[in-house]
N, C-alpha and C positions, 0 to 999 in steps of 0.2 A: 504494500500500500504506500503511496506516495501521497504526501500532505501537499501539494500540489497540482495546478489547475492544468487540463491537460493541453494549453497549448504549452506549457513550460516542459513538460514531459516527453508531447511529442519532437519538439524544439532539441531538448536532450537527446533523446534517441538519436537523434543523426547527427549531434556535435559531441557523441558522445567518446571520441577517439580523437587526441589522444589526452589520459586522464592518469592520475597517480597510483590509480589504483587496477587497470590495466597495462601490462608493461609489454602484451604478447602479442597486440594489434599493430602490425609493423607498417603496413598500406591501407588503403582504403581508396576504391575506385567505382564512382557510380557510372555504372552501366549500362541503365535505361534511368528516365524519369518522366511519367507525364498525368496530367491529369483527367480522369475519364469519368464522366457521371458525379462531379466532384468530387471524388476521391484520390489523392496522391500515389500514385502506382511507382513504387521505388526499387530497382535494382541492383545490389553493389557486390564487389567483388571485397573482399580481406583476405591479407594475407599473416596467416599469426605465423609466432614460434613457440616451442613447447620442447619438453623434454620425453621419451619414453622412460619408464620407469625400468632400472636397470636388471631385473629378471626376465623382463622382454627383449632383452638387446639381442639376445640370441638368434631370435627369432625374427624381428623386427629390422636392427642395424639400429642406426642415428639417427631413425626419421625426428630432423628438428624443425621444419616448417611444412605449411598445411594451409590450404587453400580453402576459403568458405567464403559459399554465394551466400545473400543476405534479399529476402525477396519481404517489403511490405508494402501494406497498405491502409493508410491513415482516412477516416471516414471523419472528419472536423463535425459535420452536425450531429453524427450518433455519437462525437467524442470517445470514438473506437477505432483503436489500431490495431492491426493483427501483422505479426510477424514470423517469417520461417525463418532458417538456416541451416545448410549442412552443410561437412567437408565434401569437396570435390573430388579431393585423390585420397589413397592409402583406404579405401572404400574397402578393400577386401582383409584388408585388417581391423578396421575399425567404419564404422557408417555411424553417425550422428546428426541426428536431424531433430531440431526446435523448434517449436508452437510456441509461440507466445500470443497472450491477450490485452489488450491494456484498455480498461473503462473505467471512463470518467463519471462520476455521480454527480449530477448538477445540484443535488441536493445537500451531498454533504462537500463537497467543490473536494472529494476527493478522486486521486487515480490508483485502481486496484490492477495488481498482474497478475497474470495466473501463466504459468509456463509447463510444457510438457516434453519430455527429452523422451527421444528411444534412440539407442543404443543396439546396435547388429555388427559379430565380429562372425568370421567367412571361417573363423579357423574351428575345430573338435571342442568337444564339449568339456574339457577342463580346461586348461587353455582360453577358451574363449568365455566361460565364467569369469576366470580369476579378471582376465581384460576388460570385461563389460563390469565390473564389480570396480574395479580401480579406476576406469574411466565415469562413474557413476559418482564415485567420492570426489575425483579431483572436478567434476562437473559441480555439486554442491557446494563445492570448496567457490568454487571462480563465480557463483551467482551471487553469493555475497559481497565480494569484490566488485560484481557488475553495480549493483545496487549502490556497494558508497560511488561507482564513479557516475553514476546517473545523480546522485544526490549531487557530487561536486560539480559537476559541472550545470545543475538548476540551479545552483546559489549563484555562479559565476552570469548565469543567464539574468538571475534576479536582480545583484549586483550592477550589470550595465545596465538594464534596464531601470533602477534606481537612480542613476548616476544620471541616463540619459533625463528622465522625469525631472532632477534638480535643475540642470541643465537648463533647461525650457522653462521654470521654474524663476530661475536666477534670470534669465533674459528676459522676462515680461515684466520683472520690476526695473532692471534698469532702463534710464530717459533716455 
């Protein structure tokens, strides 16, 4: 839940890189963008980095970067975004793909998310346990992370836009 109104939310979601509390989001390249039936139709490319965890090295190598598309669509009058994402490559090792929801309550001026992960590895059934099990942890791990960098960077939105309000503010009283 975000104490926050969802244009500052949705505003977030796409300035959300780069922040201090994401350090794995190395690019960021939007790929489509238009708007159809007023709705924001957004397509972007990321490139992160990451580590495997060192009992998969055997199996795995180095894999240290990963490729993930980013597909949303922001609906400003239902004050509803919906967002996917999953890695592009290393798919038969690991597939990861995100739902995500984000609504806005015009009653209580909050924004709720609701996220859903699934996780598919190509490899036998221990092996691919222990993998969908650690990549499950270290997914929980990183959503908490997403959230302070969504918080930091609505302050910093809240912030200029403060600054900018003084601004205008301060110029209608001066003669």
């Amino acid at each position: 839940m975000f104490e926050n109104d969802f244009a500052s939310v949705s505003c977030a979601f796409f300035n959300r890189y780069p922040n201090p509390y994401s350090r794995t989001v190395k690019s960021i390249d939007t790929l489509n963008q238009q708007v159809l039936d007023g709705k924001l139709h957004t397509t972007r490319l990321l490139r992160k980095t990451g580590n495997m965890p060192v009992w998969a090295r055997p199996f795995l190598g180095r894999i240290s970067e990963s490729w993930v598309i980013e597909v949303s669509v922001v609906d400003p009058q239902r004050g509803r975004m919906e967002t996917f994402t999953k890695n592009l490559d290393h798919t038969r090792i690991m597939q990861v793909e995100e739902y995500s929801t984000y609504d806005y309550n015009f009653e209580t001026r909050k924004t709720s998310v609701v996220s859903r992960v699934k996780f598919s590895s190509g490899f036998t059934t221990g092996l691919r346990e222990r993998l969908e099990n650690w990549s499950r942890s270290i997914f929980d791990e990183n959503v908490k992370y997403s959230r302070q960098g969504m918080l930091f960077v609505m302050k910093k939105i809240e912030e200029k836009r403060n600054k900018r309000y003084l601004l205008q503010q301060i110029q209608n009283i001066e003669p």
